[in-house]
C-alpha positions, -999 to 999 in steps of 0.1 A, spaced: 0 0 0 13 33 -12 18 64 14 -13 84 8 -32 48 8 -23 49 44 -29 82 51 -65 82 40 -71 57 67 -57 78 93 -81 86 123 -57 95 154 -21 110 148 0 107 173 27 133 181 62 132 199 71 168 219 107 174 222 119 168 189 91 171 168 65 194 185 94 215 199 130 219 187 142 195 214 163 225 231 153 229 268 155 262 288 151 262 326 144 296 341 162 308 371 141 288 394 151 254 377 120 251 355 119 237 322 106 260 292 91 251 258 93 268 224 60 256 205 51 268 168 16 285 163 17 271 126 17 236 146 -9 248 168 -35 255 137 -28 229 121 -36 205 152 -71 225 156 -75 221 116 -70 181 121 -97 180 152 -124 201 126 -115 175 99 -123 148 126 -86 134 128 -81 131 162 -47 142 182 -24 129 206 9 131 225 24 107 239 63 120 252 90 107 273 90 136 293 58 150 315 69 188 321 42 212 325 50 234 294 34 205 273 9 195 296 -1 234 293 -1 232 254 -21 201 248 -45 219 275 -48 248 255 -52 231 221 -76 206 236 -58 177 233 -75 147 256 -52 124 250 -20 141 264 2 112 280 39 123 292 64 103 310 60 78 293 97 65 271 77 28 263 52 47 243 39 15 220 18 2 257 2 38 258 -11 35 222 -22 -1 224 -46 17 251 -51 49 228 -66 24 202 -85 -1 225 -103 29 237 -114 45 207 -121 13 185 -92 18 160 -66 -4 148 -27 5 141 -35 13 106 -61 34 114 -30 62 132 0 78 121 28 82 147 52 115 138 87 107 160 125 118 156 144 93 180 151 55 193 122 58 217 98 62 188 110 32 170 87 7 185 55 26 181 70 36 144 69 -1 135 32 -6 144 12 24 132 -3 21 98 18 54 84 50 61 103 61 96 97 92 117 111 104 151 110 133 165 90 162 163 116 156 126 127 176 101 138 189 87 107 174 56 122 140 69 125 142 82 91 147 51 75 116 38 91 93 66 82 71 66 52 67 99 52 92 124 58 90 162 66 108 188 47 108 216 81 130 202 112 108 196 146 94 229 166 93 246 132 63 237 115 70 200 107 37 188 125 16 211 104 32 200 73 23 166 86 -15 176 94 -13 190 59 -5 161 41 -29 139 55 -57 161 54 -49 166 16 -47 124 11 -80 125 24 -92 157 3 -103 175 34 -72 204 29 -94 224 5 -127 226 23 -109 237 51 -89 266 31 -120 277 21 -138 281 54 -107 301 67 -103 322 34 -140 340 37 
């Protein structure tokens, strides 16, 4: 099955943070708190996915309240951090929902992602990868993580499924 086979069957996308929906760079304040760079562009194009009935998650090695805070604000439900064994987290993401593997896309940029990369219907990775990663992916990003990459994602699979245009047009009245 071709790559925009797969991502016409795509119902939940899964996203890494650090790495993919950030740069991966960390920045503690003075007080020892961690701080997060996030791209609007990604933002949008996560809220474009929900209105196109593609549902979001995260699932990230790290739980830090920056990303917590984001998923919050874009109204992400299934926000799952600390977690580095991500595949057990989507085995419960799908019994949940009533999906099967090839029904999500995982978008990921290191070893930890590998297993979950191996399962999902379209594996997908951002520019700046592990070259590991990348040779797993199906799809590939041309934008490096925490600068657009998962809204070139979103794009893609929105357009496999020819649901890109209506959207344009709601937003271009």
């Amino acid at each position: 099955m071709d790559v925009i086979a797969r991502a016409r069957r795509v119902k939940l996308l899964i996203l890494d943070v650090d790495g993919v929906m950030t740069d991966g760079g960390l920045v503690y304040d003075a007080s020892g708190c961690v701080q997060k760079r996030f791209h609007v562009q990604d933002g949008l194009g996560i809220k474009m996915a929900q209105e196109a009935d593609i549902e979001i998650g995260v699932v990230s090695g790290l739980d830090q309240g920056p990303t917590a805070a984001r998923a919050r604000e874009l109204g992400i439900a299934e926000y799952h951090g600390g977690h580095l064994r991500k595949l057990p987290v989507l085995e419960g993401i799908l019994a949940r929902k009533g999906l099967t593997f090839e029904q999500a896309a995982f978008l990921g940029d290191d070893w930890v992602d590998a297993p979950v990369m191996a399962r999902v219907g379209l594996p997908m990775a951002v520019a700046n990868a592990q070259p590991e990663i990348l040779d797993m992916a199906l799809w590939v990003s041309r934008r490096p993580g925490g600068q657009g990459a998962v809204r070139e994602a979103i794009r893609f699979l929105l357009s496999a499924q020819g649901k890109l245009q209506g959207l344009w047009q709601k937003w271009e009245r």
